[in-house]
N, CA, C and O of each residue as an XYZ file, in Angstrom:
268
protein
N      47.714    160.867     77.616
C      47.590    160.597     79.030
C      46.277    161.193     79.527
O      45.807    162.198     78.993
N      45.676    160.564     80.566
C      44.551    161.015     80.964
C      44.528    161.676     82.211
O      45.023    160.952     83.075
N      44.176    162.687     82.614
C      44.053    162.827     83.858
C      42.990    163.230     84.772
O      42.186    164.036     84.302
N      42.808    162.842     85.987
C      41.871    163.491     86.674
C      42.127    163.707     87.934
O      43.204    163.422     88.458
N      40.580    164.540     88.871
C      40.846    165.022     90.095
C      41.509    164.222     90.952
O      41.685    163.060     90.584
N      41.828    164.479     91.770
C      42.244    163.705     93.391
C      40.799    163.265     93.566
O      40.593    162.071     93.349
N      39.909    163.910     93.870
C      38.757    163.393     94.341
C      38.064    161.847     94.059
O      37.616    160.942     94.764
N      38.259    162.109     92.564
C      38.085    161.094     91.328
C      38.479    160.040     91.293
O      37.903    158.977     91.063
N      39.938    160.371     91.620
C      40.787    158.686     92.162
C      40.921    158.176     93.150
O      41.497    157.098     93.300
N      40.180    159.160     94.433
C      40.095    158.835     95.927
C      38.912    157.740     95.679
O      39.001    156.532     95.896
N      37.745    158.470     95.156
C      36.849    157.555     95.038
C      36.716    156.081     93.855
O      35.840    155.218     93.910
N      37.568    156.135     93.107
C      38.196    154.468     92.133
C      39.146    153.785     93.134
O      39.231    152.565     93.280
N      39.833    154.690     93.789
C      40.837    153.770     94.594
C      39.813    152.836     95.898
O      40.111    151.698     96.260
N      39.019    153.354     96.256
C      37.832    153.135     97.674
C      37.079    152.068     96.464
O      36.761    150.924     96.787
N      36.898    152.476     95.375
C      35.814    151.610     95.039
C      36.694    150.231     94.954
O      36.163    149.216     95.405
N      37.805    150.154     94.485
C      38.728    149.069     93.752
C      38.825    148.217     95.378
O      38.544    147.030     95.546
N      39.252    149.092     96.357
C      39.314    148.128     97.676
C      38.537    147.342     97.963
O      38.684    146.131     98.127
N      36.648    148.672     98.139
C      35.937    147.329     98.271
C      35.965    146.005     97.572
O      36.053    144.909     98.126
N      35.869    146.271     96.120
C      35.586    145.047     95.120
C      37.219    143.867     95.950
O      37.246    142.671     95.660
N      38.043    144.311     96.639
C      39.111    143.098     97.041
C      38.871    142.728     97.786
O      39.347    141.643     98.119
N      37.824    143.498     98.668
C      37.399    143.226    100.584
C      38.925    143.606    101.199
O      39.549    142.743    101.816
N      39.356    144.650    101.038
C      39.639    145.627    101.852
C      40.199    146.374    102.951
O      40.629    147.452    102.542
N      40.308    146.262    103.805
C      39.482    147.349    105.231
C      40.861    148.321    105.870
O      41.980    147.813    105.812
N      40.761    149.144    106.222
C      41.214    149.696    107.119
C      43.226    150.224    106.203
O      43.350    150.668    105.062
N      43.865    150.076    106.745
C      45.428    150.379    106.072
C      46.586    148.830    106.495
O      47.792    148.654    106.322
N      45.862    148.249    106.892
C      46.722    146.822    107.372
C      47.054    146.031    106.105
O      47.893    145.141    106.245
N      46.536    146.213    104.912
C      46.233    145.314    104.126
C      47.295    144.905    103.597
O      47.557    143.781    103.169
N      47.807    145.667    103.620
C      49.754    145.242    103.032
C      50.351    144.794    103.845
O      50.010    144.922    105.020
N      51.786    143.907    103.355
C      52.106    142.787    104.305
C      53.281    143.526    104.605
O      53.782    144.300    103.790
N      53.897    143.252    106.122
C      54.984    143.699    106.353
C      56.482    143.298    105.789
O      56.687    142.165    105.353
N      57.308    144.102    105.819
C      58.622    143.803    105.056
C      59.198    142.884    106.418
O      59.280    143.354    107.553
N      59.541    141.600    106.072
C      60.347    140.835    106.518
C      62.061    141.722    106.850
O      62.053    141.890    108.069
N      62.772    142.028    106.552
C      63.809    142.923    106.278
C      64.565    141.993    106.038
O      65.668    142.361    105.633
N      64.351    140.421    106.167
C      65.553    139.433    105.534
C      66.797    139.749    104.682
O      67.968    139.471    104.943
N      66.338    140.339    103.691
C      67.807    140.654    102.228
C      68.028    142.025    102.719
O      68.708    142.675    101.926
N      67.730    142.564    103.597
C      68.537    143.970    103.790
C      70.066    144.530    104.093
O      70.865    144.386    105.019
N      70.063    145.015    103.236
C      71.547    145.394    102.746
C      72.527    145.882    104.439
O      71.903    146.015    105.491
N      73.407    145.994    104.391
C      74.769    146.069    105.587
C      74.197    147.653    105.362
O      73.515    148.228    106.210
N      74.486    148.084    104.427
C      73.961    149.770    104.336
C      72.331    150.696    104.851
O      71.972    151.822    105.197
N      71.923    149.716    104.675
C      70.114    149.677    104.972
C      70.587    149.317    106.321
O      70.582    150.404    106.900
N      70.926    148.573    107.024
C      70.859    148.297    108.472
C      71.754    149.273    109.298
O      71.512    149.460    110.491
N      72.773    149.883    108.673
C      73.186    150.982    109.594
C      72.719    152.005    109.707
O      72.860    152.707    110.709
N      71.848    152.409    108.376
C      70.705    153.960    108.591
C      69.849    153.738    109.858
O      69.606    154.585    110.717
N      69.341    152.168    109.819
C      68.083    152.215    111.059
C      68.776    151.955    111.956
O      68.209    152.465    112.922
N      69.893    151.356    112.382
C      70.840    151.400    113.548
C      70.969    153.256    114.076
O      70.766    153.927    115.088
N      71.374    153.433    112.832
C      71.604    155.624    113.142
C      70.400    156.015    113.595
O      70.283    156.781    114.551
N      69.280    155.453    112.856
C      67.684    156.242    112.964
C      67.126    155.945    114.414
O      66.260    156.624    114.965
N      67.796    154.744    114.996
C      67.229    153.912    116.412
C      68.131    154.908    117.435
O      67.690    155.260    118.529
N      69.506    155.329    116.908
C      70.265    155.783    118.273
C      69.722    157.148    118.591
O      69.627    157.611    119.728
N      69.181    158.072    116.856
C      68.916    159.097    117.183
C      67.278    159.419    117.374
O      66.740    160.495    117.113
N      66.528    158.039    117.969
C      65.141    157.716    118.484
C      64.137    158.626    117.690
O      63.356    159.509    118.043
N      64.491    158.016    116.374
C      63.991    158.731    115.180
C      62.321    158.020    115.394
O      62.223    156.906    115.908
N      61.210    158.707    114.994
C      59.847    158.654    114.908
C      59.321    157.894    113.648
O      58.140    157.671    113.383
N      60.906    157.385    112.603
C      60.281    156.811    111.780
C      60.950    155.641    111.674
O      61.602    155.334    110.677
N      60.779    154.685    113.045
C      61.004    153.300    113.103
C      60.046    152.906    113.311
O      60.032    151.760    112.862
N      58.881    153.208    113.874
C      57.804    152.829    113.775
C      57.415    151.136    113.396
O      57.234    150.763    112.237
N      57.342    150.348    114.426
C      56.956    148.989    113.565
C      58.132    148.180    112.609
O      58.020    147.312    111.744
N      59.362    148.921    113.217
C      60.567    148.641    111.770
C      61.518    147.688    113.073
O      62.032    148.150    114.091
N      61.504    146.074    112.530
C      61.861    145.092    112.740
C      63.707    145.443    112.840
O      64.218    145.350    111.724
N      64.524    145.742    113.749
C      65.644    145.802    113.603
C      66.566    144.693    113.153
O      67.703    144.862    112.714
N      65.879    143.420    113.330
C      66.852    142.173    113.960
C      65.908    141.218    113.761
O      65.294    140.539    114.583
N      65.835    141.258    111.938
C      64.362    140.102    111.067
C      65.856    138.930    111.273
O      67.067    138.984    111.489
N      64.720    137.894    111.023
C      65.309    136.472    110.448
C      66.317    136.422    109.793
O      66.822    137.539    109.682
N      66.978    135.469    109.189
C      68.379    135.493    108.270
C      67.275    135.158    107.495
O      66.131    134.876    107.852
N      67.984    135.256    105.907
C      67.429    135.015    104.847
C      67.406    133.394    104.495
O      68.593    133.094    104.360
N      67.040    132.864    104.401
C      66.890    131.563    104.007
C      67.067    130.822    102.965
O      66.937    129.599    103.001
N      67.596    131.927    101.213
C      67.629    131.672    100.439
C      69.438    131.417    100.331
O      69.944    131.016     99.283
């Protein structure tokens, strides 16, 4: 196994972005929450009543699944 600094892979990870074009932290696509489990939807139901800080952007009430 190989390893190296943080620094090292801060700067391969920055380089690898540019070479995709990149930018900013948007680049990933949001989770639809379609297939989310009855169990998964009552944590963020709990996390929403207790106006938890990590719903953030978290879709309560996505689409039905279509499959």
């Amino acid at each position: 196994m190989r390893t190296i600094d943080f620094e090292t892979f801060a700067k391969q990870v920055a380089a690898r972005k540019a070479e995709l074009g990149l930018t900013g932290d948007n680049y990933v696509p949001r989770n639809s929450g379609r297939r989310r489990t009855p169990e998964k939807r009552a944590i963020l139901a709990e996390l929403k009543r207790m106006n938890s800080p990590f719903l953030v952007g978290v879709d309560l009430d996505p689409p039905a699944d279509e499959g």
